[in-house]
C-alpha positions in Angstrom: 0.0 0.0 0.0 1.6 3.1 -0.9 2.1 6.2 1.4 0.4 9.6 0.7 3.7 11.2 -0.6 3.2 8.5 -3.3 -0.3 9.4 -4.1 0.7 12.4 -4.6 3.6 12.0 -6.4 1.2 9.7 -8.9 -1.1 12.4 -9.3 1.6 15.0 -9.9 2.6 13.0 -12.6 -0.4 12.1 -14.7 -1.2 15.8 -15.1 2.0 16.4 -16.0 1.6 13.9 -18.5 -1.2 15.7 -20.1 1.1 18.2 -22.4 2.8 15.0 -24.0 0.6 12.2 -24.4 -2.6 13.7 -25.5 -4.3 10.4 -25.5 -5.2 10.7 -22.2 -7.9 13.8 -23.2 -9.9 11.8 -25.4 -10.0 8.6 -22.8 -11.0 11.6 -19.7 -13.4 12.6 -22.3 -14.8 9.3 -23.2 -14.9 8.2 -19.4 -16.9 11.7 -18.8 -18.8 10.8 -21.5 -19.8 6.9 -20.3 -20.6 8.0 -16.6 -22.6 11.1 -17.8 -24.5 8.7 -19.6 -25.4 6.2 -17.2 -26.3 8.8 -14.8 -28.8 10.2 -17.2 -30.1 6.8 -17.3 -30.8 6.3 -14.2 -32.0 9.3 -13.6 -34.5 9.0 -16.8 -35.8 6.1 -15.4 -36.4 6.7 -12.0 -34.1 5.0 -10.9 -32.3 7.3 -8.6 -31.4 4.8 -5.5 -29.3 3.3 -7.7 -26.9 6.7 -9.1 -26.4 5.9 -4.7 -24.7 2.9 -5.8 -23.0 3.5 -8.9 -21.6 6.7 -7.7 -19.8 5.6 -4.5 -18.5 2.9 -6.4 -16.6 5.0 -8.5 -15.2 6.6 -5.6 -14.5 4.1 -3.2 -12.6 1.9 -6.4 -10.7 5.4 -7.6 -9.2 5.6 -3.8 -8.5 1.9 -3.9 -6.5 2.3 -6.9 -4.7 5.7 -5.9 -3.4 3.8 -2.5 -2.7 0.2 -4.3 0.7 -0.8 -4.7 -0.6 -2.9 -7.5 -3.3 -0.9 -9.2 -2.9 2.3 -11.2 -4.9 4.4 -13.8 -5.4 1.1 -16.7 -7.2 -1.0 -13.7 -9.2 2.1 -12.4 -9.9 3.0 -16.5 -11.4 -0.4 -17.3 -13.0 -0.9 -14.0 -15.0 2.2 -14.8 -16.1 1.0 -17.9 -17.2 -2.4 -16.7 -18.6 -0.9 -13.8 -20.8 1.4 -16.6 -21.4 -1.4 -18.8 -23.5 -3.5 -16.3 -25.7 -0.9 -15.4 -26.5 0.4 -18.8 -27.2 -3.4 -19.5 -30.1 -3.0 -16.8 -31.8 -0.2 -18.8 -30.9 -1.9 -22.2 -34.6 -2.0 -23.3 -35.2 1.7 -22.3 -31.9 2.9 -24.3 -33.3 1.0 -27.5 -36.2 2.6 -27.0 -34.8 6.1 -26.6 -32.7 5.9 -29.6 -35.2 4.3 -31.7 -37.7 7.3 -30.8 -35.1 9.6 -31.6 -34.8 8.2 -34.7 -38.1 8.6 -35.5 -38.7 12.2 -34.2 -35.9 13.6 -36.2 -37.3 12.0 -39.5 -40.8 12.8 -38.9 -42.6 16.5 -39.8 -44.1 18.4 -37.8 -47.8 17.1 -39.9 -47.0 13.8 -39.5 -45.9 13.9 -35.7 -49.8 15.7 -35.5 -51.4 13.1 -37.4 -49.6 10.5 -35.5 -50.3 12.0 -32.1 -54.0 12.0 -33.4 -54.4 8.2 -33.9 -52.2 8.1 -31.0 -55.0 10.0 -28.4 -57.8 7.6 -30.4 -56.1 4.1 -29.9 -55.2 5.4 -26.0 -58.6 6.2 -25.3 -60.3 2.6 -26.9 -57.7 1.1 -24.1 -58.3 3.4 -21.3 -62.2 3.2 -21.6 -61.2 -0.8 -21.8 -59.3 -0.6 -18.4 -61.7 1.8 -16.9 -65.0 -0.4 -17.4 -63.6 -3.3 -16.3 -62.1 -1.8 -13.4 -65.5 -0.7 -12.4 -67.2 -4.3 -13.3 -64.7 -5.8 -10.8 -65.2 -3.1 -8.4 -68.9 -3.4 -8.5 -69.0 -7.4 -8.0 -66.2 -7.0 -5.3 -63.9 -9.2 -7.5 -60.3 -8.7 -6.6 -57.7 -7.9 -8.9 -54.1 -6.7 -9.8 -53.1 -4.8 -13.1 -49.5 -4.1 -13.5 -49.2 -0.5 -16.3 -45.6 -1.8 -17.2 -42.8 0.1 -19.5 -41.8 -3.0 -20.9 -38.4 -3.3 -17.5 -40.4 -5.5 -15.4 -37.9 -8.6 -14.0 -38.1 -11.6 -16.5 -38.8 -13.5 -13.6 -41.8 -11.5 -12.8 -42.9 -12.1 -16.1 -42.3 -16.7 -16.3 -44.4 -16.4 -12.8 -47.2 -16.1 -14.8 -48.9 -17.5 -18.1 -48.0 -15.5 -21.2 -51.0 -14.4 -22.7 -50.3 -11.8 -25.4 -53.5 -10.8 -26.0 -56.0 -7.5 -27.1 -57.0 -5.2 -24.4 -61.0 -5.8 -23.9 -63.1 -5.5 -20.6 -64.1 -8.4 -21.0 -61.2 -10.9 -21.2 -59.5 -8.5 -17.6 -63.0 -8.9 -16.0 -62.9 -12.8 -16.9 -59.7 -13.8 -16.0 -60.3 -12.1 -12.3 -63.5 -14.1 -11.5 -62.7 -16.0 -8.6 -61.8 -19.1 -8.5 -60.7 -18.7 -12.8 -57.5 -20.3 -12.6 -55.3 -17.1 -12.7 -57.2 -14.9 -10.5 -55.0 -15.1 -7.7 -51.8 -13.9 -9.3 -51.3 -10.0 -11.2 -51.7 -9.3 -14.7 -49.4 -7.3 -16.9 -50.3 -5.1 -19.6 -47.6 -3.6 -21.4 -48.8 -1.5 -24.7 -51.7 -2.4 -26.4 -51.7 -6.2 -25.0 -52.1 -7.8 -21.8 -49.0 -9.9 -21.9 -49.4 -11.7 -19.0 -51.5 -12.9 -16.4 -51.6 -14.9 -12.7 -47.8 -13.3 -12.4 -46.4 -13.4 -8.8 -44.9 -9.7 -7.6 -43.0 -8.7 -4.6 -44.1 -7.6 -1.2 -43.8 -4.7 0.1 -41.7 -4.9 3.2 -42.9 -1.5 4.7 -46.0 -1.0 7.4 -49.4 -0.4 6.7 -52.8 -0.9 8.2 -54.2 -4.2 8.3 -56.7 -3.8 6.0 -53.9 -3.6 3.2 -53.9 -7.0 2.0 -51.6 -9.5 -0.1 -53.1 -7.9 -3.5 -52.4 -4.2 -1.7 -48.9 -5.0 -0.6 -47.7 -6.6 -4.0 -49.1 -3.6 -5.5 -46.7 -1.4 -3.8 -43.8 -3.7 -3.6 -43.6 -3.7 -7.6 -43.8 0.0 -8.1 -40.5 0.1 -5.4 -38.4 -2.5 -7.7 -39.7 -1.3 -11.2 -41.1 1.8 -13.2 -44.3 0.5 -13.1 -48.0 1.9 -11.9 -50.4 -0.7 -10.4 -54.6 -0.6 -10.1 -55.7 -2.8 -6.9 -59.4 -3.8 -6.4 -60.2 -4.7 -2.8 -61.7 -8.2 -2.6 -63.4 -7.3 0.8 -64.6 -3.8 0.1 -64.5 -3.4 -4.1 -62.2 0.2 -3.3 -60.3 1.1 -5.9 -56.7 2.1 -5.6 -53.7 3.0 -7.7 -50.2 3.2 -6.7 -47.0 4.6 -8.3 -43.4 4.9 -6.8 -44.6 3.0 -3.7 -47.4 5.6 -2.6 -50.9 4.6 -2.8 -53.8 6.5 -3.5 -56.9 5.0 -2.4 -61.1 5.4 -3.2 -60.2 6.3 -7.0 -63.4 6.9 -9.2 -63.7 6.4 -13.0 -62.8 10.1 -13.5 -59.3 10.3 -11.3 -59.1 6.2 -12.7 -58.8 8.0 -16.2 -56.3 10.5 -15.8 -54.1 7.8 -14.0 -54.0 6.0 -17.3 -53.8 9.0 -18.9 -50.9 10.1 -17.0 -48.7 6.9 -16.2 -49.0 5.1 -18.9 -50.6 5.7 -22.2 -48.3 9.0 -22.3 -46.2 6.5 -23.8 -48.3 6.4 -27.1 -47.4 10.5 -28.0 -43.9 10.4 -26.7 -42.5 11.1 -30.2 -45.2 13.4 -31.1 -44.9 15.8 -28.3 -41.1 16.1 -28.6 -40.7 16.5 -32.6 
């Protein structure tokens, strides 16, 4: 382990490095560049508790390197860029989509992006009403049930808990597979774009307090939306009370109305993403 005159020494030396070997700008560049990036990805994707992780890694690594006896700059250089690699990897699916919208924005006019956001508020509100009526079915008949609004970064294993289903949004195939005792009732269902994808999935509890009343459907509800960018809608078996829940907060006694501006909001956004920003 080497002393702090040695660490300084070190450090004295790589910037005085910098007038002769002007490789070293474009790989502090390109370092800036990867971190800056993953931090904006994480940030974008609410997925802040993480930029806790991913930042003190950095750090604590850079001082293990500066005090090693056997590390220098080249471990600390590719440590970075592994460390970046793997969480980019986590977000993979949210990059592609990013890029691919980007894409698309910068070919599209501005009559196009209008038309598009058009057909985009029509097919939105077919799904919403969908949602919404089935909702209120459920609610009405006391039927529990668990819908999962996800952005296509739920686990995989959340996902292969369930039966793959793939199917049209319609009242009447959410308000089926809840009856009780149908054999997926029990378990959440996912809908991701314009298709339930899956249904009788198993989703993590929520580990924090809350009044009794808050059952197993109430407490899975919450747990997902801590591990995932997701929104939930819980009907109470017991009661038929409507709730929705986003970023671990529940809001509870939702009407059709405040139901509909939930979708609106959380999730079918999703549909005039490119249109709003060309």
């Amino acid at each position: 382990m080497r002393d702090l005159s040695a660490v300084w020494e070190g450090i004295k030396n790589v910037f005085l490095g910098l007038s002769e070997n002007w490789i070293i700008y474009i790989e502090a560049i390109f370092l800036f560049l990867i971190i800056y990036l993953v931090l904006k990805t994480l940030y974008e994707n609410n997925a802040k508790k993480l930029i806790g992780v991913y930042v003190p890694i950095l750090l604590i690594s850079g001082l293990i390197c500066l005090f090693s006896a056997h590390l220098g700059v080249t471990a600390y250089y590719f440590f970075i860029l592994g460390t970046s690699l793997f969480f980019l990897l986590l977000f993979s699916t949210e990059i592609k989509r990013s890029v691919w919208n980007a894409g698309k924005r910068g070919s599209a006019s501005p009559a196009a992006a209008s038309s598009k956001s058009a057909v985009a508020n029509a097919r939105a509100e077919v799904y919403v009403s969908n949602i919404v009526k089935a909702v209120q079915g459920l609610s009405k008949n006391n039927t529990g049930a668990l819908l999962v609004l996800s952005n296509g970064n739920l686990p995989r294993n959340i996902l292969e808990s369930g039966v793959a289903l793939n199917a049209n949004i319609s009242n009447q195939l959410i308000e089926g597979i809840f009856i009780n005792k149908a054999p997926l009732h029990d378990g959440a269902m996912i809908i991701f774009g314009d298709k339930i994808q899956a249904a009788g999935c198993f989703l993590p509890l929520t580990q924090r307090e809350f009044p009794k009343d808050y059952g197993t459907r109430h407490r899975a509800a919450i747990g997902v939306t801590e591990v995932a960018d997701v929104s939930t809608i819980v009907v109470s078996e017991e009661t038929g009370i409507v709730s929705v829940v986003k970023q671990g907060k529940i809001t509870r006694y939702v009407d059709s109305e405040n139901l509909k501006r939930f979708l609106r909001e959380y999730y079918w956004k999703e549909f005039n993403t490119e249109a709003k920003k060309a």
